[in-house]
VEXTI-93476 format. One record per residue (C-alpha): residue number from 0; x, y, z. Coordinates in Angstrom, 2 decimals, always signed. Example, Ala and Ser with C-alpha at 12.3 -4.5 7.8 and 13.67 -1.06 7.14 Angstrom:
2
+-----+---------+---------+---------+
: num :       X :       Y :       Z :
+-----+---------+---------+---------+
:   0 :  +12.30 :   -4.50 :   +7.80 :
:   1 :  +13.67 :   -1.06 :   +7.14 :
+-----+---------+---------+---------+
This chain:
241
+-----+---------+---------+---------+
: num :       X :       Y :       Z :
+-----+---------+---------+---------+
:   0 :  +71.96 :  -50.74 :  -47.56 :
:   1 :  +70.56 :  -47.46 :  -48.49 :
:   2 :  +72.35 :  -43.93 :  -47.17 :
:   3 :  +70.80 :  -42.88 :  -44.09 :
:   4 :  +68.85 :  -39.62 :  -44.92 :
:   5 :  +68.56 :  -37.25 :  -41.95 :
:   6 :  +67.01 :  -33.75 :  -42.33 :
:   7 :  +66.95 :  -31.26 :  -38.98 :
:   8 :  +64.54 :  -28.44 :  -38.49 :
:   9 :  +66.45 :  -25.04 :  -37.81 :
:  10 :  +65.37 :  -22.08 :  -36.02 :
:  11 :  +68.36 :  -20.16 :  -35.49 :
:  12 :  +70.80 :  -18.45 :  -37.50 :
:  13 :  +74.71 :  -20.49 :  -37.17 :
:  14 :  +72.98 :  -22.72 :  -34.70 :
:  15 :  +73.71 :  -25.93 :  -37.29 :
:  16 :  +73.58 :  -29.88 :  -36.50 :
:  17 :  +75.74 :  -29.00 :  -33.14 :
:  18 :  +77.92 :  -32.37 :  -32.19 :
:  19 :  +75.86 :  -34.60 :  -33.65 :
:  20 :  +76.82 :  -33.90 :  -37.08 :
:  21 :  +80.20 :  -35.80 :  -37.33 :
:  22 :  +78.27 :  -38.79 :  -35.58 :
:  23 :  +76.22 :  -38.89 :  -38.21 :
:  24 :  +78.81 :  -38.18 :  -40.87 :
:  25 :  +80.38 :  -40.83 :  -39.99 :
:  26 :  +77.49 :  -43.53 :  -40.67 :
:  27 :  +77.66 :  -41.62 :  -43.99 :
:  28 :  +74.46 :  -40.27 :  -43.92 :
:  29 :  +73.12 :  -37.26 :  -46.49 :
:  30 :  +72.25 :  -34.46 :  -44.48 :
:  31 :  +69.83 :  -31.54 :  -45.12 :
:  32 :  +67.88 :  -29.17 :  -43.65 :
:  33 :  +65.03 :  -26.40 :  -43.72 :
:  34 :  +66.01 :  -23.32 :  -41.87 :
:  35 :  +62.74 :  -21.61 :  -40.56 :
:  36 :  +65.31 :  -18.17 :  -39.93 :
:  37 :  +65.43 :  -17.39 :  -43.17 :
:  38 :  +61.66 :  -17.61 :  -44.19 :
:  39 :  +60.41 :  -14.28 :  -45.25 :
:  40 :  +57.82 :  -13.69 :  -42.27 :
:  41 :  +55.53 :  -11.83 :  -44.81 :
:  42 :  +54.96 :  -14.73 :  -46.69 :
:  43 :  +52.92 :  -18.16 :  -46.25 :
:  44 :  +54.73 :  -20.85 :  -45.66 :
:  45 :  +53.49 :  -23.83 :  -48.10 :
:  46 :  +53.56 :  -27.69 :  -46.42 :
:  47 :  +54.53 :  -28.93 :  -49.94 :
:  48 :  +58.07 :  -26.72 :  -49.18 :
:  49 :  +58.94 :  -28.59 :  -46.71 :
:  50 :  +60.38 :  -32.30 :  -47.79 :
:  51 :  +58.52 :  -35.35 :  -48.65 :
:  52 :  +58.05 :  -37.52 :  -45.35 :
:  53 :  +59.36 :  -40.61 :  -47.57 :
:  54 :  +62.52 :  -38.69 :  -48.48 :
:  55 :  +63.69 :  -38.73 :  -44.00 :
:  56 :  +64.41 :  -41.40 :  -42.28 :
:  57 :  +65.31 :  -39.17 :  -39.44 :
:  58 :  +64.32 :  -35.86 :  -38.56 :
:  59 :  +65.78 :  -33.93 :  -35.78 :
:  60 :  +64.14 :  -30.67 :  -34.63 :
:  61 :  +66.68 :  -28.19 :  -33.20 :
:  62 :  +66.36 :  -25.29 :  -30.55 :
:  63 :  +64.94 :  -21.80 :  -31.07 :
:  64 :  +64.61 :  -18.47 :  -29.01 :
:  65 :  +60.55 :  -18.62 :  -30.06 :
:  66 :  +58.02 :  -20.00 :  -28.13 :
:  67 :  +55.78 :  -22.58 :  -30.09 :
:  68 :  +52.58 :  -21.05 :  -29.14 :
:  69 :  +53.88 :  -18.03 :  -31.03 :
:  70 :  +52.62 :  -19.06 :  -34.44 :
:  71 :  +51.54 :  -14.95 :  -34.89 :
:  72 :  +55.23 :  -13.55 :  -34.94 :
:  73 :  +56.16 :  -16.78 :  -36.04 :
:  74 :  +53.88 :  -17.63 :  -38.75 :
:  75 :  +55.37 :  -21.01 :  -40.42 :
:  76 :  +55.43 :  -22.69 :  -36.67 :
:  77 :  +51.82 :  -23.47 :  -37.72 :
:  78 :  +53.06 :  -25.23 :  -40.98 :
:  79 :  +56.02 :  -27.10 :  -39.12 :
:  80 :  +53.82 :  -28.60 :  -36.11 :
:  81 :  +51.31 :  -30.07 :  -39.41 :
:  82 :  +54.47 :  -31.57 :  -40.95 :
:  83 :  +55.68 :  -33.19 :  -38.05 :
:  84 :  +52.06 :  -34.62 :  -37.05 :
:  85 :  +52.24 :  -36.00 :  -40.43 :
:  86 :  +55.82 :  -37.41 :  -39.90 :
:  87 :  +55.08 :  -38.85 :  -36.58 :
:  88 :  +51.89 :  -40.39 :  -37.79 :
:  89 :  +54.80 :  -42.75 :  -40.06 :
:  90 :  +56.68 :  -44.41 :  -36.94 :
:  91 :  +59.43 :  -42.58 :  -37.82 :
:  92 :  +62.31 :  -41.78 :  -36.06 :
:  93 :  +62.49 :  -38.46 :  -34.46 :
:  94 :  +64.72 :  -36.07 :  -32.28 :
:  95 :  +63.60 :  -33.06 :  -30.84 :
:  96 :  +66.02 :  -30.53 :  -28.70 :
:  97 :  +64.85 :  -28.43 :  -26.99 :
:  98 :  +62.46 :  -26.07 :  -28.39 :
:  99 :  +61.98 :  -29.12 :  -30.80 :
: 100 :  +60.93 :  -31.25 :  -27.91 :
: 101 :  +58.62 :  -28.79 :  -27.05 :
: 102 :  +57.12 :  -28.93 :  -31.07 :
: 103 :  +57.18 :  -32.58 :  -30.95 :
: 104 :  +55.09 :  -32.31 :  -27.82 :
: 105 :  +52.53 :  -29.23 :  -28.77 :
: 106 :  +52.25 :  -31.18 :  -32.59 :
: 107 :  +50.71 :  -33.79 :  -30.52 :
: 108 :  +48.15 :  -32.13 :  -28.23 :
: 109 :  +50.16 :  -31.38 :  -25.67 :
: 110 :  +50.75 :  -28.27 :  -23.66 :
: 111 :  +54.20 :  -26.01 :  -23.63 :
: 112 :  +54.13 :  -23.15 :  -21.04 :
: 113 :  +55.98 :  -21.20 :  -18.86 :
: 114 :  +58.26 :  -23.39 :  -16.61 :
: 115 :  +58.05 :  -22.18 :  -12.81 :
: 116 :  +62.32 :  -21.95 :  -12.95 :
: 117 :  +64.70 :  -21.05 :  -15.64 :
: 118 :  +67.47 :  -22.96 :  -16.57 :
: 119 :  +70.45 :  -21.40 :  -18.24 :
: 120 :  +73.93 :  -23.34 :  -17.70 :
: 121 :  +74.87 :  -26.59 :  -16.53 :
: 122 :  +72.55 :  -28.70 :  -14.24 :
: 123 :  +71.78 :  -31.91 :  -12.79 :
: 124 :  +69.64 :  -34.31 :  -14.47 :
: 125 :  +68.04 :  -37.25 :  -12.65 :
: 126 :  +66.68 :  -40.30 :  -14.34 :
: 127 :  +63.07 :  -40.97 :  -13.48 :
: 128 :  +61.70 :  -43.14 :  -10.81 :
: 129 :  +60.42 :  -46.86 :  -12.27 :
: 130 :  +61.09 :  -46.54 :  -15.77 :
: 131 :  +60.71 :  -49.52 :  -17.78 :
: 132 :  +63.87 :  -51.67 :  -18.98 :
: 133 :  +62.54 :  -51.57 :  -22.25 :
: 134 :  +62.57 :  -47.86 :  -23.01 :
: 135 :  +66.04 :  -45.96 :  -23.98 :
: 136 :  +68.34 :  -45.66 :  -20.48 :
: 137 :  +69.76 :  -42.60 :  -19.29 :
: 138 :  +72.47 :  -42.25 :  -16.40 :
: 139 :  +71.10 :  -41.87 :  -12.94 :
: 140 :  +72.40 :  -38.56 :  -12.78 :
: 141 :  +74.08 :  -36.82 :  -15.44 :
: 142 :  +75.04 :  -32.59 :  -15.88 :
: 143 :  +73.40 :  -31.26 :  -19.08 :
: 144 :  +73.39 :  -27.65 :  -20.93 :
: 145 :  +69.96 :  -26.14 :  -20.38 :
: 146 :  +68.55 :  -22.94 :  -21.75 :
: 147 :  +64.92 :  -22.32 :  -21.66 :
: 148 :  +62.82 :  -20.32 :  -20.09 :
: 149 :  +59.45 :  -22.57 :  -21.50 :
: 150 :  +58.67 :  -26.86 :  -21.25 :
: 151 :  +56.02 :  -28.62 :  -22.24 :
: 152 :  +54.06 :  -31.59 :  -20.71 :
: 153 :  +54.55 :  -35.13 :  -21.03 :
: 154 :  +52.33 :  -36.20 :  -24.51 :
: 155 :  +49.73 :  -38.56 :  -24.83 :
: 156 :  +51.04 :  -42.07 :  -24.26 :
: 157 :  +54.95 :  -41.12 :  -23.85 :
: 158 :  +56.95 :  -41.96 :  -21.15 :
: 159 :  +59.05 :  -39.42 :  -18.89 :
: 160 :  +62.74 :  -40.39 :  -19.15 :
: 161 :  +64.44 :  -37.61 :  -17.10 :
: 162 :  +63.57 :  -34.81 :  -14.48 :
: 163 :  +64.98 :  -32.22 :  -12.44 :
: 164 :  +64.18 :  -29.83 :   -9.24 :
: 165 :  +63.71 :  -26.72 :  -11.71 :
: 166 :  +62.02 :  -28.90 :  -14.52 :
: 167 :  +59.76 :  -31.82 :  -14.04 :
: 168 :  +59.85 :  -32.83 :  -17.93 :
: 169 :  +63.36 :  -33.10 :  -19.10 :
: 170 :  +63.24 :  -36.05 :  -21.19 :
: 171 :  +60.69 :  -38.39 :  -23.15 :
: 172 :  +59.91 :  -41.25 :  -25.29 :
: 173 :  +56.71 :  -41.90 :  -27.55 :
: 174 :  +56.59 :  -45.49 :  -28.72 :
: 175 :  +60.48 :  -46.77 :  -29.64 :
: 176 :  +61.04 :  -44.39 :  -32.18 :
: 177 :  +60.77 :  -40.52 :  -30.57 :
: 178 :  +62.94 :  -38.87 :  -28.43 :
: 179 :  +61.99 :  -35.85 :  -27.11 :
: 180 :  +64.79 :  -33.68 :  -24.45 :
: 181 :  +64.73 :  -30.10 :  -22.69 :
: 182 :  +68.34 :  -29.96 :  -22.86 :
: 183 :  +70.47 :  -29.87 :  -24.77 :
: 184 :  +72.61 :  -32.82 :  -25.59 :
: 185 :  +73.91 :  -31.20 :  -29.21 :
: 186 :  +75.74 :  -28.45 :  -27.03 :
: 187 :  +78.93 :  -27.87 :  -28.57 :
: 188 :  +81.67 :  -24.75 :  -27.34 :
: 189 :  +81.00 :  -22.82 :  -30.55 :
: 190 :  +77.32 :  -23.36 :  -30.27 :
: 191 :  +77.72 :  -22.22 :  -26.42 :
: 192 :  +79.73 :  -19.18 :  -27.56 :
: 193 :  +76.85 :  -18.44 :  -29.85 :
: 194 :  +74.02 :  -18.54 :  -27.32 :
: 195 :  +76.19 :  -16.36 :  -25.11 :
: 196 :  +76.89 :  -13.34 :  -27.38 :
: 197 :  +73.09 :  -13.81 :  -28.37 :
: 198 :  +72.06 :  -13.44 :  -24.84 :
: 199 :  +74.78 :  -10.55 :  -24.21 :
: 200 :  +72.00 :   -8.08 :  -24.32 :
: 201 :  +69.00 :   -9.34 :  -23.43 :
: 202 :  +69.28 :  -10.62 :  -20.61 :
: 203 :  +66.54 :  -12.23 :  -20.51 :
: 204 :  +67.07 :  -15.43 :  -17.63 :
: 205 :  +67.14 :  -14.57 :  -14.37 :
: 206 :  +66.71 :  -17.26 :  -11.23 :
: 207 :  +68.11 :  -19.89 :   -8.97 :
: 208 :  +68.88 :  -21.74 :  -11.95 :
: 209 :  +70.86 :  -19.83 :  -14.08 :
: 210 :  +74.39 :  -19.17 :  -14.30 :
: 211 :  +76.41 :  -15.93 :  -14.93 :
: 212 :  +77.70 :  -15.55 :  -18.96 :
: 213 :  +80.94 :  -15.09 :  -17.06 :
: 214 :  +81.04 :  -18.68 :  -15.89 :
: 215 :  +79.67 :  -20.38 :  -18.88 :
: 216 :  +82.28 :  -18.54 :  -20.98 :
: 217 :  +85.14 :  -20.74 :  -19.10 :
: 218 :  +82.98 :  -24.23 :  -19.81 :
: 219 :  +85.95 :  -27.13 :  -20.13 :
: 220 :  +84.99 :  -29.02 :  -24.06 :
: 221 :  +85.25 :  -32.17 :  -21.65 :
: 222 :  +82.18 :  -30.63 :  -20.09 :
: 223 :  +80.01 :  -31.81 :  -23.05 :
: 224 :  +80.51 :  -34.82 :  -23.48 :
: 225 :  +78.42 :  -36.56 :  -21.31 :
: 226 :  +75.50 :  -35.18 :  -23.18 :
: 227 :  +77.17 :  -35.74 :  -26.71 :
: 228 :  +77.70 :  -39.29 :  -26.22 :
: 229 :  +73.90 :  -39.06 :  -24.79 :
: 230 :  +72.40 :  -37.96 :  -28.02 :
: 231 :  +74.79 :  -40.13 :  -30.02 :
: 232 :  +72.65 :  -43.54 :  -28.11 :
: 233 :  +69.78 :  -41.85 :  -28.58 :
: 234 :  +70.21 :  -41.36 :  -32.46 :
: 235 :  +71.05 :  -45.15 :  -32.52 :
: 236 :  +68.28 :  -45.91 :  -30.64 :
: 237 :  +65.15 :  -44.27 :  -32.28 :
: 238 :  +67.24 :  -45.32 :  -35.67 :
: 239 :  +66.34 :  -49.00 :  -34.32 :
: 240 :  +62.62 :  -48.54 :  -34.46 :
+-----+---------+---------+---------+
């Protein structure tokens, strides 16, 4: 059998593969990745860069501060929605997280906007009503990392997986072989730690869903892994496609 190639899409400075990198270590797959960050923003971003859709056999699209509709401060967002259209157009497997949920979505026609709540901290997920046996099962209820202040809709001819009072789309699947999540299942403590100093002094969430840096500083590690072992299926399930 081949190596497993994975390559992830990364937005954020020391943000890396978050927990789902010794997962995939340990199927002894060859990891890489393009990190958007460090792109010179004066400079066009070239699709040929970016790797050759026959060289992935998984691509997972990480989180970002951005918006995706910011393709003007953000000029190679443009570039990276083309890519993954291209991708996608393959069958093949895909992960997006967060803001790379929201790319997956807005690559394929669908809106991402302002979400009427913002979720920063720990809530309750809720599978969605009448979901098909045949699509990739998630817990009936289940507490997940959120931080967004953004969603998008439900594509074209995907399937809602997972929902929320403050967020209607929290989860998706397109076909057998795309995962798409608002969350963030990846969330590791040092990646937590990370968001927090970043969002020190902005402040930037404010609502009925979002939880005091104080509190999120004392998170338990047991706390994550309900959405570790989460992503962990879902890599093994889109890798079944």
């Amino acid at each position: 059998m081949s190596q497993l190639k994975v390559h992830y899409f990364q937005h954020i400075a020391g943000e890396g593969f978050g927990s789902c990198y010794d997962y995939l270590k340990s199927k002894n797959a060859e990891i890489t990745a393009t990190e958007f960050f460090a792109l010179p923003m004066d400079l066009p971003l070239d699709i040929e860069a970016l790797p050759d859709i026959e060289d992935v056999d998984l691509l997972i699209i990480m989180g970002g501060a951005m918006s995706v509709n910011d393709e003007v401060n953000f000029p190679w967002l443009k570039i990276e929605k083309r890519w993954i259209r291209r991708y996608l157009a393959e069958a093949k497997p895909a992960i997006g997280l967060c803001l790379g949920g929201q790319l997956i979505a807005h690559a394929l026609g669908a809106n991402v906007h302002r979400n009427p709540q913002q979720e920063m901290g720990w809530t309750s997920v809720y599978r969605s009503e009448a979901i098909a046996k045949d699509v990739f099962q998630v817990p009936t209820t289940f507490e997940v990392m959120q931080w967004h202040s953004e969603t998008f809709d439900i594509p074209k001819g995907a399937v809602r997986l997972a929902q929320n009072t403050a967020c209607l789309n929290q989860m998706y699947q397109i076909a057998n072989n795309v995962l798409g999540f608002q969350f963030h299942p990846e969330m590791t403590p040092r990646v937590l730690q990370m968001y927090i100093e970043h969002e020190e002094d902005q402040h930037i969430f404010q609502g009925d869903y979002v939880q005091a840096l104080e509190y999120l500083k004392y998170t338990k590690k047991t706390d994550f892994n309900v959405g570790n072992l989460l992503l962990n299926r879902a890599i093994d399930y889109v890798l079944q496609a």
